[in-house]
C-alpha positions in Angstrom: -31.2 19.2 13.3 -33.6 19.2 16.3 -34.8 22.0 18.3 -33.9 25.8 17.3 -30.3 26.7 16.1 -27.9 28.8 18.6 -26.0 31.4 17.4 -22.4 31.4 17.6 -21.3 32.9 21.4 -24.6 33.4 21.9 -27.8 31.6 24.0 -30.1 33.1 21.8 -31.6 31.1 18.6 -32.4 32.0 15.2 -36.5 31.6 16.2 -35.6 33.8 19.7 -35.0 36.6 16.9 -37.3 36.1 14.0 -34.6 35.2 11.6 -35.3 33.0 9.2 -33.6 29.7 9.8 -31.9 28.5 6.1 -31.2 24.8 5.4 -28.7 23.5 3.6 -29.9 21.7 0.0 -27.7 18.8 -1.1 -27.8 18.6 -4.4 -27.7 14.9 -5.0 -27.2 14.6 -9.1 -27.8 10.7 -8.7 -31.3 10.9 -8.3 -31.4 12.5 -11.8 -30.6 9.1 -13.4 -33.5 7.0 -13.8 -31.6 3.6 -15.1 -27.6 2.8 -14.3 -25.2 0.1 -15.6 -22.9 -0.6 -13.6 -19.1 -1.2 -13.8 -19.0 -4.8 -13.0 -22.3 -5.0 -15.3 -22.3 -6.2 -19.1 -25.1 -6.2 -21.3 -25.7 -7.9 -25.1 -28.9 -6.5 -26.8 -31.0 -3.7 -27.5 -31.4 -1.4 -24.7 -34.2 0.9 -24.5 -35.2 3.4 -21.8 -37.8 6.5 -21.4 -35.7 8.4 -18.7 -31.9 9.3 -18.2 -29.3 6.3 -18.3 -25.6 6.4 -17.1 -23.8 3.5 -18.4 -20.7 2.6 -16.5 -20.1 -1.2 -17.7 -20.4 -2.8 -20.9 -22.8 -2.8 -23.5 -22.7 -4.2 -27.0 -26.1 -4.0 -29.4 -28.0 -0.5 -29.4 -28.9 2.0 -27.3 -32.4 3.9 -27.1 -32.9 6.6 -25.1 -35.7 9.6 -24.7 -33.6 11.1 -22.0 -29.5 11.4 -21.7 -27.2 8.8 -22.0 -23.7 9.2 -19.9 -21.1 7.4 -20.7 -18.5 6.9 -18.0 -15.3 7.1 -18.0 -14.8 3.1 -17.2 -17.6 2.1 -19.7 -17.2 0.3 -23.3 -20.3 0.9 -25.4 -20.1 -1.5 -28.4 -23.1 -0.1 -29.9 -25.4 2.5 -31.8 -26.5 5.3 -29.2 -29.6 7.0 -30.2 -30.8 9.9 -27.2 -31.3 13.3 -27.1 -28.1 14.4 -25.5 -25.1 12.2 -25.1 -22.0 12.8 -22.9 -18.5 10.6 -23.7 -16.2 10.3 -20.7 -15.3 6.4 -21.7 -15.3 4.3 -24.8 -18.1 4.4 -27.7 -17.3 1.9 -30.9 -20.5 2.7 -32.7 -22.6 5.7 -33.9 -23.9 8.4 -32.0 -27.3 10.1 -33.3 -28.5 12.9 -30.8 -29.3 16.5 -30.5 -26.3 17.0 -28.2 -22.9 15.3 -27.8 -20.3 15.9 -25.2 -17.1 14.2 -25.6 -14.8 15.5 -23.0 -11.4 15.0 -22.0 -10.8 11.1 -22.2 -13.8 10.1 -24.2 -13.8 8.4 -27.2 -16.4 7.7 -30.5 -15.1 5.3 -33.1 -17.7 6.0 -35.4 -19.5 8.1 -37.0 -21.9 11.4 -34.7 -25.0 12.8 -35.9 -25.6 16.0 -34.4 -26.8 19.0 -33.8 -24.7 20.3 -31.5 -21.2 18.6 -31.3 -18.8 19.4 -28.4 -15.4 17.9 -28.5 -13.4 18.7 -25.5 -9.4 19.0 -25.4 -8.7 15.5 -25.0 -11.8 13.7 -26.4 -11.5 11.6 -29.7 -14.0 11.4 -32.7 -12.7 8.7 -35.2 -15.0 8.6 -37.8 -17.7 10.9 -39.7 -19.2 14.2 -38.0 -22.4 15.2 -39.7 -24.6 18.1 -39.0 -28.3 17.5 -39.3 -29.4 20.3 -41.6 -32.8 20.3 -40.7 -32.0 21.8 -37.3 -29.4 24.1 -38.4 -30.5 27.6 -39.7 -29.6 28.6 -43.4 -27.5 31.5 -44.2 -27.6 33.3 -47.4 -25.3 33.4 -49.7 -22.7 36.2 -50.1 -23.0 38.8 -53.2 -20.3 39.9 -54.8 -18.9 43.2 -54.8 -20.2 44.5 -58.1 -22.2 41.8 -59.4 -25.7 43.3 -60.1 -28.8 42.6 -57.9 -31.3 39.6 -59.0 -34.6 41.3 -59.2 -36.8 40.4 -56.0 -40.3 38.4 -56.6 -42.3 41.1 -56.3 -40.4 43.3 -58.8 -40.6 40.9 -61.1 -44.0 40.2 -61.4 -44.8 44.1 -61.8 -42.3 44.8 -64.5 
């Protein structure tokens, strides 16, 4: 917008007051994605990319990513996905290993998910294994039981 902004009834501007003139930020979430398959696209291989990748055609082979993979809701992944976080809005026939998974309302893994973090949204579909890395995940102790006696601590141990 050229020149300074009129307010509303008015002939004075926002600079004729000392207001502080605000833009308005479009967000655009597009330029997040630093590698995109499209719909009419189909790829047979091993895919491998450092950035974010939204997949919307086909792809059969594997899938390597540093970033986040998206799945969309028209794509058919025939492969093993391997990314930090992955989100499920179409079809994946294959494994998922990742920190994250999303599979929301129409999405669907036929195959087995490695995970930290697994969220299955009303709707999604997970057909196959769902394993929970360990080494991520903190232990909890065991319960005692009411009335079982006390196992000596280390230190008590050693000075008895």
């Amino acid at each position: 917008m050229e020149g300074p902004r009129a307010f509303a009834g008015s002939s004075r501007t926002a600079r004729d007051t000392g207001a502080p003139v605000f833009r308005k930020i479009v967000f655009d979430p597009t330029r997040l994605i630093d590698s995109y398959i499209s719909e009419n696209a189909s790829i047979k291989g091993d895919l491998k990319c450092d950035g974010n990748l939204r997949i919307e055609g086909l792809v059969e082979g594997t899938v390597e990513c540093m970033g986040n993979v998206i799945i969309g809701p028209k794509a058919t992944v025939r492969a093993e996905v391997r990314a930090r976080n992955v989100s499920v809005q179409g079809t994946v026939e294959g494994g998922i290993d990742g920190e994250r998974v999303e599979v929301l309302s129409g999405g669907r893994v036929l195959g087995d998910v490695t995970v930290v973090d697994l969220l299955l949204d009303e709707g999604g579909l997970v057909r196959g294994h769902v394993i929970m890395r360990k080494d991520e995940v903190p232990q909890v102790e065991p319960l005692r039981l009411a009335g079982a006696p006390q196992a000596p601590a280390a230190d008590e141990a050693t000075t008895a």
